[in-house]
C-alpha positions in Angstrom: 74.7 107.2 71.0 71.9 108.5 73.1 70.7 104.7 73.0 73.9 104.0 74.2 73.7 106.2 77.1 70.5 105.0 77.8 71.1 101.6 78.6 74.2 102.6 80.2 72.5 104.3 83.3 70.5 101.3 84.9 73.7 99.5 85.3 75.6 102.4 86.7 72.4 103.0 88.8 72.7 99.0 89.8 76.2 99.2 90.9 75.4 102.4 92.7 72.9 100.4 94.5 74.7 97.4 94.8 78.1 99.5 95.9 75.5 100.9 98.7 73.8 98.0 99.8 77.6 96.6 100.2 78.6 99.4 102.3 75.3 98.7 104.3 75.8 95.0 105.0 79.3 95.6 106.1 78.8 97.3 108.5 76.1 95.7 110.3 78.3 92.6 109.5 81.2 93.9 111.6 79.3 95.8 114.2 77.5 92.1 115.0 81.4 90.5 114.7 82.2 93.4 117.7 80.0 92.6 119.9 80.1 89.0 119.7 84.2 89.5 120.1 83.9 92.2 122.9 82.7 89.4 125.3 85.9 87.5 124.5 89.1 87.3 126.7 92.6 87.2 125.7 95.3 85.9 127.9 96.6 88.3 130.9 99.6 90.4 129.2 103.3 89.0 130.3 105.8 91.3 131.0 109.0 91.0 129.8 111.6 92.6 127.2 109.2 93.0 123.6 112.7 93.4 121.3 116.6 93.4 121.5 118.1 95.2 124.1 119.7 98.5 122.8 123.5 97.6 124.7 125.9 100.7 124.7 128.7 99.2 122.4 130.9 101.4 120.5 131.2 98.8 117.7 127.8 99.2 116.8 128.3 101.6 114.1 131.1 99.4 112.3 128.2 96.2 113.0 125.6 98.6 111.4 127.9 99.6 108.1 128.9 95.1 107.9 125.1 94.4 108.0 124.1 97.2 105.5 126.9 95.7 102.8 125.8 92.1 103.9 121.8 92.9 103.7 122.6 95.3 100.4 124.4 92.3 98.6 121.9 89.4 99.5 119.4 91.0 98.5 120.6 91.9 94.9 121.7 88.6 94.2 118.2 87.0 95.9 116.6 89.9 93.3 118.4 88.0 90.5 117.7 84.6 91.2 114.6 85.2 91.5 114.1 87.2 88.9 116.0 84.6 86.3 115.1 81.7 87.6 111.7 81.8 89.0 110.4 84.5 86.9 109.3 86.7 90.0 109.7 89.8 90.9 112.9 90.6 92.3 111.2 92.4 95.9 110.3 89.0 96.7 113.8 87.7 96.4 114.6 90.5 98.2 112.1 89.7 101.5 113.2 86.3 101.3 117.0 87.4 101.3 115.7 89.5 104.8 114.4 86.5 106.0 117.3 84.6 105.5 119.5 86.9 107.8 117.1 86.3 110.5 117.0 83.7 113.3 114.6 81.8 111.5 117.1 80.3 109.1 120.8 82.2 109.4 120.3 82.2 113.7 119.0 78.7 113.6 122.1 77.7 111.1 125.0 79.4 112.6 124.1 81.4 115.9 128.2 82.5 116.0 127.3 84.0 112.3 123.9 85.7 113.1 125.5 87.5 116.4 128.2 88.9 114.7 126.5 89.7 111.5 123.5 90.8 113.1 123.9 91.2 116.6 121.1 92.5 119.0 122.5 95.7 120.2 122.3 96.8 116.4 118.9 96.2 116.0 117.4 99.7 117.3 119.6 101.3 114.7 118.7 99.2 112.2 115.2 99.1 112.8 115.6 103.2 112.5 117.4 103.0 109.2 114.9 100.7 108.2 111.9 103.3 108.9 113.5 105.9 107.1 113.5 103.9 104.5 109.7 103.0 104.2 109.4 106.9 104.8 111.0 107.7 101.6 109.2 104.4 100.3 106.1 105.7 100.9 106.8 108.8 99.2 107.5 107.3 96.4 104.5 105.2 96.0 102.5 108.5 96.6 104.6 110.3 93.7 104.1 107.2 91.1 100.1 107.2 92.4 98.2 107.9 88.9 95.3 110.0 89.2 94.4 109.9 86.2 93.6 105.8 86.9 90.7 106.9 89.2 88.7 109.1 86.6 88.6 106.3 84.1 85.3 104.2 84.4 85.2 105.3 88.2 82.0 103.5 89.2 83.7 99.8 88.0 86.7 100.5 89.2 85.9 101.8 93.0 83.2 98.9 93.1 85.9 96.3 92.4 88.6 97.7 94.5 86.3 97.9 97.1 84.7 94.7 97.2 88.4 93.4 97.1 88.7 95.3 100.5 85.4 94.3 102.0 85.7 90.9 101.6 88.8 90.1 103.0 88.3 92.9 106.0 84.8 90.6 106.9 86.3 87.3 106.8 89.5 89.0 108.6 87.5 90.0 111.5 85.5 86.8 111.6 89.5 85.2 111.8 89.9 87.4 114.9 87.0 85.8 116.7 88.2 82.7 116.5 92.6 84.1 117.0 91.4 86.6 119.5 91.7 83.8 122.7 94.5 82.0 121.6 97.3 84.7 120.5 96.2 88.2 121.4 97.0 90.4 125.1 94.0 91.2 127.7 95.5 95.0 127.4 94.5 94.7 123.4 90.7 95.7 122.6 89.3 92.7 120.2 88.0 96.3 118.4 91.5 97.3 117.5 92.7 93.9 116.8 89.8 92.9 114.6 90.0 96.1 112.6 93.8 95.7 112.2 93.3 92.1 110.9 91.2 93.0 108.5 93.5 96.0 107.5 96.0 93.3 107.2 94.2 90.9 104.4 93.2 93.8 102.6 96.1 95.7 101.4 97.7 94.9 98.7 101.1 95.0 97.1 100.4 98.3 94.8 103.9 98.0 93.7 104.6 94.7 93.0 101.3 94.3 90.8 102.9 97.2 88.7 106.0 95.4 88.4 104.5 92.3 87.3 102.6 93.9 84.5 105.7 95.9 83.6 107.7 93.1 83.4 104.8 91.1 80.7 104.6 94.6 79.2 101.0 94.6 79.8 100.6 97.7 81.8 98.8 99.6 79.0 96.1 97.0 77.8 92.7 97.3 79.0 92.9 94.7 81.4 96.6 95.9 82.8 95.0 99.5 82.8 91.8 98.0 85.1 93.8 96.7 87.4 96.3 99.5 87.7 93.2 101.6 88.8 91.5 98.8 90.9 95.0 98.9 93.1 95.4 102.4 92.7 91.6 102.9 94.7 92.6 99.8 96.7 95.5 101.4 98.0 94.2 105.0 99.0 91.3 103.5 100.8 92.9 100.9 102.7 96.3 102.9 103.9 93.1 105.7 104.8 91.3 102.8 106.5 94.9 101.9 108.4 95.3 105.6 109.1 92.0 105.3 111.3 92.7 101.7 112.9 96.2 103.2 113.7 94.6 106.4 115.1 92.4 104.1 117.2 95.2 102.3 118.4 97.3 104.6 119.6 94.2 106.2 121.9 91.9 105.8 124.6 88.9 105.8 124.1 88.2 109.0 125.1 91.3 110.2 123.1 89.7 108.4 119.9 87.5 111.8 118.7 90.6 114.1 119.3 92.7 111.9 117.1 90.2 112.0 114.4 89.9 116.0 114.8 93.7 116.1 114.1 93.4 114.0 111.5 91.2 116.1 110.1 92.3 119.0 110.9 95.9 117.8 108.9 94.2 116.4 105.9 92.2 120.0 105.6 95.8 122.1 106.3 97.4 119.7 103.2 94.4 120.4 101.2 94.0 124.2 101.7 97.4 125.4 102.7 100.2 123.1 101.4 98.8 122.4 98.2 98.5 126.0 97.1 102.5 126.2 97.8 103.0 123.4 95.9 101.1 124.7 93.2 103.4 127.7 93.1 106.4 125.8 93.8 105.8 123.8 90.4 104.9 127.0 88.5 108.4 128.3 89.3 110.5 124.8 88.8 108.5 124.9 85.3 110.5 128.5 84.5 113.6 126.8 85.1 115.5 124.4 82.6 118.2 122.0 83.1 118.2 118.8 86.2 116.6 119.6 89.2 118.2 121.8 91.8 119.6 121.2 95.1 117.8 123.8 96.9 114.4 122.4 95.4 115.3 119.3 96.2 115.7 120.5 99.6 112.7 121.4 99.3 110.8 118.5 98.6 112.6 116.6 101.2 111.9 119.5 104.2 108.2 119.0 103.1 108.5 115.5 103.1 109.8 115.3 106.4 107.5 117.7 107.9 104.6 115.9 107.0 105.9 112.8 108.0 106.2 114.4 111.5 102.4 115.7 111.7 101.0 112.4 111.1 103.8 110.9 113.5 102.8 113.4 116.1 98.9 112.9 115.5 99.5 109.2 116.0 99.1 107.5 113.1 102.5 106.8 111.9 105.0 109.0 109.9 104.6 107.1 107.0 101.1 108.2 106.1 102.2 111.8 105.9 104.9 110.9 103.5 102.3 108.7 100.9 99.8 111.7 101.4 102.5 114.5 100.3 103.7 112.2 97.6 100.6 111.7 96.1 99.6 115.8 95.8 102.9 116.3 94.1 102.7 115.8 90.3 103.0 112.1 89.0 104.9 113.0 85.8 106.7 116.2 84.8 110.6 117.5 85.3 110.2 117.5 88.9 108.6 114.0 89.4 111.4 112.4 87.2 114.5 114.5 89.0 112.7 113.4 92.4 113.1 109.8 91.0 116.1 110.3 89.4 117.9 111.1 92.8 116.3 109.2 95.5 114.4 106.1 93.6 117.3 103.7 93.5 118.9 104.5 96.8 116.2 103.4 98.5 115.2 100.5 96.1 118.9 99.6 97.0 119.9 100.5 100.3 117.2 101.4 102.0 114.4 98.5 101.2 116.5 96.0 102.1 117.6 97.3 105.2 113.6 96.7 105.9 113.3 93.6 105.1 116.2 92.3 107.4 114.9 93.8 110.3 110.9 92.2 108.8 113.6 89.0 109.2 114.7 89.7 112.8 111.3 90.4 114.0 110.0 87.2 112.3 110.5 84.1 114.3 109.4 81.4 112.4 110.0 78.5 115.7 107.1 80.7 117.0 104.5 78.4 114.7 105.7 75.2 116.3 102.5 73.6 116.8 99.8 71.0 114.4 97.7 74.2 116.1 99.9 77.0 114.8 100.5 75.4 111.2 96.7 74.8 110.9 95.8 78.6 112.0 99.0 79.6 109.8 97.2 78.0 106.3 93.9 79.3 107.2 94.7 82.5 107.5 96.2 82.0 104.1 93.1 80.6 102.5 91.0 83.5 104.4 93.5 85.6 102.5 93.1 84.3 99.4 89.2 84.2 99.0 88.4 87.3 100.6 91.0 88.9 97.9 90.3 86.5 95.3 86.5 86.5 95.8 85.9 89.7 96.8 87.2 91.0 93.1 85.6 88.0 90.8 82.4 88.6 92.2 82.8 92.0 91.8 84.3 92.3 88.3 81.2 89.8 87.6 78.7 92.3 88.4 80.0 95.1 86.4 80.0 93.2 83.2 83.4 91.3 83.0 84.1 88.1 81.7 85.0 85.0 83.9 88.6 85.0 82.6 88.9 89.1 82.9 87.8 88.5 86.4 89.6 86.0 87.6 92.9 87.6 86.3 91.9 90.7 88.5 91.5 88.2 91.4 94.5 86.5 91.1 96.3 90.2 90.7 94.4 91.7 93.7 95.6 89.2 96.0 99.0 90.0 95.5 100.5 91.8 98.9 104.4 91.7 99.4 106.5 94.7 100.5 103.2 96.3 101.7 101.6 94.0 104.0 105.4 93.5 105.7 104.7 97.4 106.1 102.0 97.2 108.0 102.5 93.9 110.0 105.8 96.0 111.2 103.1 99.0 112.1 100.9 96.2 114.4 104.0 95.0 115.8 105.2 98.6 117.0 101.7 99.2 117.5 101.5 96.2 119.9 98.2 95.1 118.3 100.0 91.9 116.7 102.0 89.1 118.9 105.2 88.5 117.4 103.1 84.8 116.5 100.5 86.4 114.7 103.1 88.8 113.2 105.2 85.2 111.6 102.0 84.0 110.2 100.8 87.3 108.7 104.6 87.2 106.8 104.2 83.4 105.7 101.0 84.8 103.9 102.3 87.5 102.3 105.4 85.2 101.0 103.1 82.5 99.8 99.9 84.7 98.4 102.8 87.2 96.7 104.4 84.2 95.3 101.4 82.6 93.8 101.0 85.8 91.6 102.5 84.8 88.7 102.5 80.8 88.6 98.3 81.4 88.8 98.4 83.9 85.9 100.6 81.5 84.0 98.1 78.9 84.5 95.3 81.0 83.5 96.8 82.9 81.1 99.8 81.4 79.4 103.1 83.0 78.9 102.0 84.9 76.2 97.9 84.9 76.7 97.8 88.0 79.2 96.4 90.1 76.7 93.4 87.8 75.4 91.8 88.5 78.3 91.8 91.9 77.8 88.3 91.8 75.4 85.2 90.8 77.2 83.5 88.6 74.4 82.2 85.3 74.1 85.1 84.0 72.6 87.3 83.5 75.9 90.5 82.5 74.1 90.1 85.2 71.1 93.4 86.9 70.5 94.3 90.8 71.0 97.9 90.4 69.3 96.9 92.7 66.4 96.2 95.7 69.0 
């Protein structure tokens, strides 16, 4: 054992190091991209109307209730198809079901149908039920965030996860030196909009990777476990690093430091003051027995809510307070299951796909009506893909996994979905993102979501997930004993 041990510690000293030097090299790497970007110019900003007009109608409620039943059918029956038939996760039926109600196919088919089904004046109110919804969303990924994930093996699994973020973040603001010119405002800093594009190729769909190895029951084998810890460390680090771009956003630059200091200044209140409460707050639903109460339901949500308001009031969006309160709260437990219990499907079925049709109003897919466009469209796809892809083989390669191993984490890694639509729809509010650069960004997410599965069937076989959960010589050596 102590020999063991022994030869453990130069490797964990050599991904230290390596973790370090990657750190290092990053940011000189970006720091050299800003300065060579700063010198760029965007076009002058237009003026103009950036969304629907909010039109006083007194039918807008009964519009609002039609597209909610319309939006809330689609997408179940999109869910199934694509779930039978395709063998993908339903979410992605359901963004494509969004889609469909936009004017990119349902506007160009039938403009009669698309007015009255999803007229402009409702789009304010949808867009606000739709917010609400990744709110709760949020939450909810916060409450299902493991802990326990990030203890295991830590030094692998932070070095993986964040090479998976490095790498596409680089070659994301290397994109923007070259997107900058052609499809970004004068009055947007090539600083906040190289940061946000390489937010955007980094975050991944956290969710949807669960739901894939859920649905191969594959979620506890060693290389389902891996990557449920890779995302897991993915995810914190790159909603923190969105937190910061968004912070940055929303200032000046001599408001930048104050936004930080709030920042801050919240994290250290949630820390040190709300998760004592909540710590006595769980000691007391422990005493009780029976479902969960209304009042401590009330509870929950009040907290909820009031964080989502700090981090809306700091700056950097509502929905960051709501994933940061989620994730303090227990992940398992009779309070974590009543929680789920009473809010998990409403939003999955309500409130989700109200989302994703207003994702399909805001995306205008006539916008990419160029050779120029498509070409810029498919690079940022293949950018996408190797800096996700790449990032993790390499990675995983340099921590001791096997070339199969590895590439399965790649092709996991690079799956994006529901999340990336949620923060494309934050650089769109944001006005960081043209409503151009906001079609391609949602093209990519379709495609390099989609690709999840077919690429692991390809790889792996239908029923070959779990071989690559041993690192031996023996690539194709068999696990269906364990």
């Amino acid at each position: 054992m102590p020999l063991a041990s022994a030869s453990a510690a130069p490797t964990r000293l050599r991904t230290i190091l390596t973790y370090a030097a990657m750190l290092a090299a990053t940011a000189g790497i970006y720091l050299y991209i800003r300065v060579e970007g700063e010198q760029l110019r965007a076009p002058d900003a237009t003026s103009g109307s950036s969304g629907p007009a909010d039109a006083a109608d007194s039918s807008v409620l009964a519009h609002l209730l039609l597209a909610l039943a319309v939006i809330t059918l689609l997408a179940r029956f999109m869910g199934g198809v694509f779930r039978r038939y395709l063998k993908q996760p339903p979410v992605i039926g359901e963004i494509v079901a969004g889609l469909m109600l936009g004017p990119s196919l349902l506007g160009l088919i039938s403009p009669a149908a698309y007015d009255f089904v999803m007229p402009a004046a409702m789009a304010p109110h949808l867009g606000t039920v739709s917010k609400i919804g990744v709110v709760l969303f949020m939450f909810l990924v916060g409450l299902d965030l493991d802990t326990k994930l990030l203890r295991g093996n830590t030094h692998t699994t932070i070095a993986i996860s964040h090479a998976s973020i490095v790498a596409p973040f680089l070659l994301g603001a290397f994109l923007a030196l070259g997107l900058y010119p052609l499809y970004s405002k004068s009055d947007v800093s090539f600083t906040v909009f190289s940061l946000f594009l390489g937010v955007s190729l980094s975050v991944k769909a956290f969710p949807v990777l669960a739901r894939i190895l859920h649905d191969r029951q594959v979620q506890h084998t060693k290389l389902g476990a891996t990557a449920l810890a890779c995302a897991a460390v993915d995810d914190v680090s790159a909603w923190t690093l969105l937190a910061f771009v968004a912070g940055i956003a929303t200032s000046k630059v001599t408001g930048e430091a104050w936004t930080l200091a709030w920042v801050a200044l919240y994290v250290a209140a949630m820390f040190l003051v709300v998760r004592p409460l909540i710590a006595r707050f769980l000691a007391f639903e422990n005493r009780c027995s029976g479902p969960l109460s209304h009042t401590s339901l009330a509870i929950v949500f009040a907290g909820l809510l009031l964080s989502a308001v700090a981090t809306e009031a700091i700056g950097i969006h509502a929905l960051f307070g709501a994933f940061l309160l989620g994730a303090m709260l227990p992940h398992e437990g009779r309070l974590a299951d009543g929680i789920r219990a009473r809010v998990e499907d409403v939003v999955i079925v309500l409130f989700l796909p109200s989302f994703f049709a207003f994702t399909g109003m805001r995306t205008q897919i006539g916008l990419v009506n160029t050779a120029q466009d498509w070409l810029v469209c498919g690079l940022v796809i293949v950018v996408a893909t190797l800096g996700k892809f790449g990032g993790t083989f390499v990675a995983a390669r340099l921590t001791g996994l096997s070339r199969r191993r590895s590439a399965a984490l790649g092709i996991l890694m690079n799956t994006r979905g529901l999340m990336e639509l949620i923060v494309l729809n934050l650089g769109l509010d944001l006005k960081v993102i043209s409503p151009t650069v906001f079609t391609m960004f949602v093209l990519m997410a379709l495609v390099t979501t989609f690709a999840t599965t077919p690429l692991l069937d390809v790889l792996l076989g239908r029923r070959g997930f779990a071989d690559a959960t041993e690192d031996d010589v023996r690539m194709g050596k068999s696990s269906a004993k364990a």
